[in-house]
C-alpha angles and dihedrals in degrees: 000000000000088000088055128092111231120178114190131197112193131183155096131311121291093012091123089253096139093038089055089037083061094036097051088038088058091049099056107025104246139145108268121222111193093183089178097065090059090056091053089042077059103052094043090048082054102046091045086050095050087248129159110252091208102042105091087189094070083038111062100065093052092057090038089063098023095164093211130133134185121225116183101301096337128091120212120201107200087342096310123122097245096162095110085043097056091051100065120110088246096051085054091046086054098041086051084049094053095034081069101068118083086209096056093035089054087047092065102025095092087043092057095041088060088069097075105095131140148321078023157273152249131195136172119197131119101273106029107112094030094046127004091030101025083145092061108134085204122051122175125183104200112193143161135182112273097241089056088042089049086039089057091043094049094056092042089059086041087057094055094047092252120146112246140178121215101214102039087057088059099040085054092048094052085047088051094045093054081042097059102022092061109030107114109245121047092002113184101269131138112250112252087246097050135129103228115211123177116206106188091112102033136092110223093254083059091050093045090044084052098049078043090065092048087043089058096046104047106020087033087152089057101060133019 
């Protein structure tokens, strides 16, 4: 994986990784990883499954076998389109839930590291340029304040014509941040290499204006 360019976006939830992860992957022409979406694939196998969220045991063979693909932008469980379902406050709640277990993180960490393949690719996650993709030549931590992230969410569910409760948005994203930011293994932290953009006042053409100027610098074959 050394001779192949990875370009990977951590950071917490509701912070556009996945949008500028698309976005970047587009651009250049690379292979895209939403690792988070396997996470929530995960959660949603296992509660459909009666499965304890917090017994890793349960857990593990389940990852081990996710029966989960990615077309395109889409994600199949089993074959279904589950791409609207993962994205539900409850599936990240989950995801956050199974992401917390060693066991379950080690399950998944050589299949998302078979998705680096040329010409390149980027991936956004939690962990991905501390711990799947620690040889990445480009890192970026991409963060917001949890009542801008809330304040995204809210109007997203808005959008779709989901009810939806401010507060309680914030007050889940601050419960999913201590969650993430202190489990033992893989915890969210930028890597000590990383770029750090905050994106509390951006739009997401100013954050993408702002990973170009890193791509050039560093991936300047790959975009003119």
């Amino acid at each position: 994986m050394t001779s192949i360019p990875i370009l990977t976006i951590d950071g917490p939830s509701g912070t556009g990784k996945g949008t500028l992860m698309q976005l970047l992957a587009e651009r250049l022409g690379w292979h895209a990883l939403d690792s988070g979406a396997l996470y929530r694939a995960l959660g949603l196998a296992a509660a459909r499954q009666g499965l304890d969220l917090d017994d890793p045991q349960a857990l593990i063979p389940l990852a081990t076998a996710l029966p989960v693909e990615f077309q395109a932008r889409r994600v199949l469980l089993s074959g279904e389109d589950v791409t609207d379902t993962i994205r539900t406050e409850e599936a990240g709640l989950a995801a956050s839930r199974v992401a917390a277990h060693p066991g379950v993180r080690a399950a998944l960490l050589d299949r998302q590291r078979h998705f680096a393949r040329l010409p390149g690719l980027v991936a956004d996650g939690r962990d991905l340029g501390t711990v799947v993709f620690p040889q990445a030549r480009l890192k970026i931590f991409l963060d917001a304040s949890p009542e801008v992230r809330a304040e995204r969410r809210y109007k997203q569910l808005k959008e779709k014509g989901l009810n939806a409760n401010l507060a309680r948005l914030v007050a889940d994203i601050r419960e999913r941040d201590a969650r993430d930011r202190s489990r033992p293994v893989a915890p969210l932290c930028p890597a000590e290499d990383a770029v750090l953009v905050d994106s509390t006042q951006m739009s997401i053409a100013e954050v993408l204006d702002r990973v170009l100027e890193e791509v050039r610098r560093v991936f300047p074959e790959a975009i003119a």
